[in-house]
C-alpha positions in Angstrom: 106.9 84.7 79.6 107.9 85.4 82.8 105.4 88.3 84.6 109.1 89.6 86.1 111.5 91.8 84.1 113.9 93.3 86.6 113.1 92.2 90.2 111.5 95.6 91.8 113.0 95.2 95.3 116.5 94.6 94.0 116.2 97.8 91.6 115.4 99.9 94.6 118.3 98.6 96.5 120.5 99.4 94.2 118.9 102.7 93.1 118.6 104.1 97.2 120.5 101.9 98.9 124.1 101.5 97.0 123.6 104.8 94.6 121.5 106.8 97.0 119.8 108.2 93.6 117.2 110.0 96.3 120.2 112.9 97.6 120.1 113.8 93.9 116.8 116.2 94.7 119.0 117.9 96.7 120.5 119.4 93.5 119.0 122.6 91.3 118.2 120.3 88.3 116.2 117.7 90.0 114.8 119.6 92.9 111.2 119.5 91.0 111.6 115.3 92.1 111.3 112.9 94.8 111.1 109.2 95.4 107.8 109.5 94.8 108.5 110.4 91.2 111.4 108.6 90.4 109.4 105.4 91.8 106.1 106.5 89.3 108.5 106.6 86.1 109.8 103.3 87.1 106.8 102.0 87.7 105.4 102.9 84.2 108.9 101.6 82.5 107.8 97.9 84.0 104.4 98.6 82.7 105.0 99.6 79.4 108.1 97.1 78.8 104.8 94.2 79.9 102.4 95.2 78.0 104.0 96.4 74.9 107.4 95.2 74.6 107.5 91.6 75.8 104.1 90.3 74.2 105.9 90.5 70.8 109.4 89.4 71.3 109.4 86.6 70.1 107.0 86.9 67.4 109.4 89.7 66.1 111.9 87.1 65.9 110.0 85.1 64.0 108.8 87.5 61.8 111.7 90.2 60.9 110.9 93.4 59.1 111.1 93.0 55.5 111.0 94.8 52.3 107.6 94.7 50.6 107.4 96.9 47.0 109.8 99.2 48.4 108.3 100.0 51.6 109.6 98.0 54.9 107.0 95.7 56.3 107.1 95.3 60.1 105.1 94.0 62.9 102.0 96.5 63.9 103.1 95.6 68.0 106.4 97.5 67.2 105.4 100.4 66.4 102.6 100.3 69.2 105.3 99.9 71.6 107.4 102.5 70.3 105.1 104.8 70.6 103.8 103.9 74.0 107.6 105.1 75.0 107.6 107.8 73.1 104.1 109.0 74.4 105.2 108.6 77.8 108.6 110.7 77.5 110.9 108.6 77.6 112.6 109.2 74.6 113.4 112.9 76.1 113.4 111.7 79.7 116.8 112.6 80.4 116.4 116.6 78.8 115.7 119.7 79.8 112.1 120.8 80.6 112.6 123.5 77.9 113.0 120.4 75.6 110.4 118.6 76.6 112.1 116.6 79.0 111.7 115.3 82.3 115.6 116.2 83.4 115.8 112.6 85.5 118.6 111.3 86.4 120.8 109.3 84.4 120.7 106.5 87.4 116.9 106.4 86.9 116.5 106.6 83.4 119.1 103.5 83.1 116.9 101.9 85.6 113.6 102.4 83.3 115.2 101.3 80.3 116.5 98.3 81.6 113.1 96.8 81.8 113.2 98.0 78.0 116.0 96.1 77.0 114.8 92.8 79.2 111.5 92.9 77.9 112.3 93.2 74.1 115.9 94.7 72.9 115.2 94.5 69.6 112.3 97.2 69.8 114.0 99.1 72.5 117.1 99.6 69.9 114.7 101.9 67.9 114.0 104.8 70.7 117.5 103.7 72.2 119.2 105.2 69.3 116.8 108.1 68.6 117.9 109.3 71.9 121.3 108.8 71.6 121.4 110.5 68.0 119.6 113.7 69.5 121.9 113.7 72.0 124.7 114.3 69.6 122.4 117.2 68.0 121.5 118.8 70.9 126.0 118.8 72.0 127.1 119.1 68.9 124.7 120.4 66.6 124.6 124.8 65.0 120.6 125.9 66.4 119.3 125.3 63.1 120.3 121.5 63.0 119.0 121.2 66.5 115.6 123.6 65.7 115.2 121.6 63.2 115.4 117.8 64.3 115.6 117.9 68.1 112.0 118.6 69.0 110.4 115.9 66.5 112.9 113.2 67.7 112.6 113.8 71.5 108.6 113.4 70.7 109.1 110.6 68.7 108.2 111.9 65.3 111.5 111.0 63.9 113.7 108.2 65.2 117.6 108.6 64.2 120.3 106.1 64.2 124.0 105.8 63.9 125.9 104.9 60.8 129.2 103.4 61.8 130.3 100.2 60.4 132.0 99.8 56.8 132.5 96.8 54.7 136.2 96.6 55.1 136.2 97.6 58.5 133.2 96.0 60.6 133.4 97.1 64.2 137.4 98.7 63.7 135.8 102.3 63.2 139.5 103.5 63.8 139.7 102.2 59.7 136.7 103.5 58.4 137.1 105.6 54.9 134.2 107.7 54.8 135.5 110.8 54.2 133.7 114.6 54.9 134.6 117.4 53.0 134.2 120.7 53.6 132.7 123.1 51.6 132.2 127.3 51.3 128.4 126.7 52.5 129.1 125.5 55.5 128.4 122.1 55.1 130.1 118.7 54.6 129.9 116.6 51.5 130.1 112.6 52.2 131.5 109.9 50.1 131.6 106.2 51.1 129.4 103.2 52.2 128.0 102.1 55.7 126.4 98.9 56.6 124.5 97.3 59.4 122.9 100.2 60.1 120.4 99.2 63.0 117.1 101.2 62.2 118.0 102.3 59.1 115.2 101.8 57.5 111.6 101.2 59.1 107.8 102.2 59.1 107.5 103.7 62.6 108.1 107.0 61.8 108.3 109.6 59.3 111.5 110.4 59.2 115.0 109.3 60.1 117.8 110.9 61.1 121.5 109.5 60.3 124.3 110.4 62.4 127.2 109.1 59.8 130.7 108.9 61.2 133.2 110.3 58.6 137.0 111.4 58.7 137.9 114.8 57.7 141.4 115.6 55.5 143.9 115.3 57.9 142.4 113.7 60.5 144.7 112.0 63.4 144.9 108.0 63.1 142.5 106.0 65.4 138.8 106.7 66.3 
């Protein structure tokens, strides 16, 4: 294993020489930052992705999770790592301070987790999706869906995923069946089957939260 993930030097070209990611404190939301910080949260992202990603890539290939009397049996080093993220904010690293958050920049949060996803993208998919299923909660969400799972997924209590693909369809979510129906509650009820669900099922966290993609009566053809 190579001690290099992303090549530091080249990362900072790109982050404050081509994107100039530094003018960016100039605005209301990141005014609280500076090089200094962006450069201390990528600087733990290359730690973290060393010491607790990489060391176990390859024995997580060998060794997939796997169901054991119900339960899913997985590697103790991925849940280490995945909570090494969590515990160092990463998970809310793109949120508001009210959140939790550190409100970076998207440009520097893409940096970090690219040393993430070089070190070990089979663990990074777990906090990966968590944050992109809060995401949908916290744009899309009523406050009591958001009270309710935003604050323990942005900690990394819960983890969430994304149920897309179908049996028939694969990756053509344009086709999918699954169908949502309103009801006088306020709620939907959902009727059809999803597969591949990356993170689906695990033993990192307690809970997990599925975003399931669903078509309601009427809905225009396509995605």
């Amino acid at each position: 294993m190579t001690d290099t993930l992303i090549d530091r030097r080249d990362l900072a070209f790109q982050l404050y020489e081509v994107l100039d990611t530094e003018t960016l404190t100039e605005r209301e939301r990141f005014s609280e930052h500076s090089r200094d910080t962006f450069d201390a949260v990528v600087e733990t992202a290359d730690r973290i992705a060393r010491d607790k990603f990489a060391t176990h890539n390859s024995a997580a290939d060998k060794d997939e999770p796997k169901f054991v009397d119900g339960t899913v049996k997985m590697l103790p080093a991925v849940k280490e790592a995945f909570d090494a993220y969590a515990e160092a904010g990463f998970i809310a690293g793109r949120y508001d301070y009210d959140l939790g958050g550190m409100q970076l920049p998207e440009s520097v949060m893409a940096a970090s987790n690219g040393f993430f996803t070089a070190a070990n993208p089979g663990t990074a998919g777990y906090p990966f999706l968590t944050t992109a299923a809060a995401n949908l909660i916290r744009v899309f969400g009523n406050e009591r869906q958001q009270q309710t799972f935003l604050p323990h997924m942005l900690s990394g209590r819960f983890t969430g995923t994304m149920a897309l693909t179908e049996p028939h369809a694969g990756s053509s979510l344009a086709d999918i069946r699954t169908s949502a129906t309103p009801t006088d509650d306020g709620h939907y009820l959902i009727k059809g089957a999803k597969i591949y669900i990356s993170g689906g099922e695990q033993s990192l966290t307690e809970n997990i939260v599925h975003m399931v993609l669903a078509k309601i009566k009427g809905a225009p053809p396509g995605v």
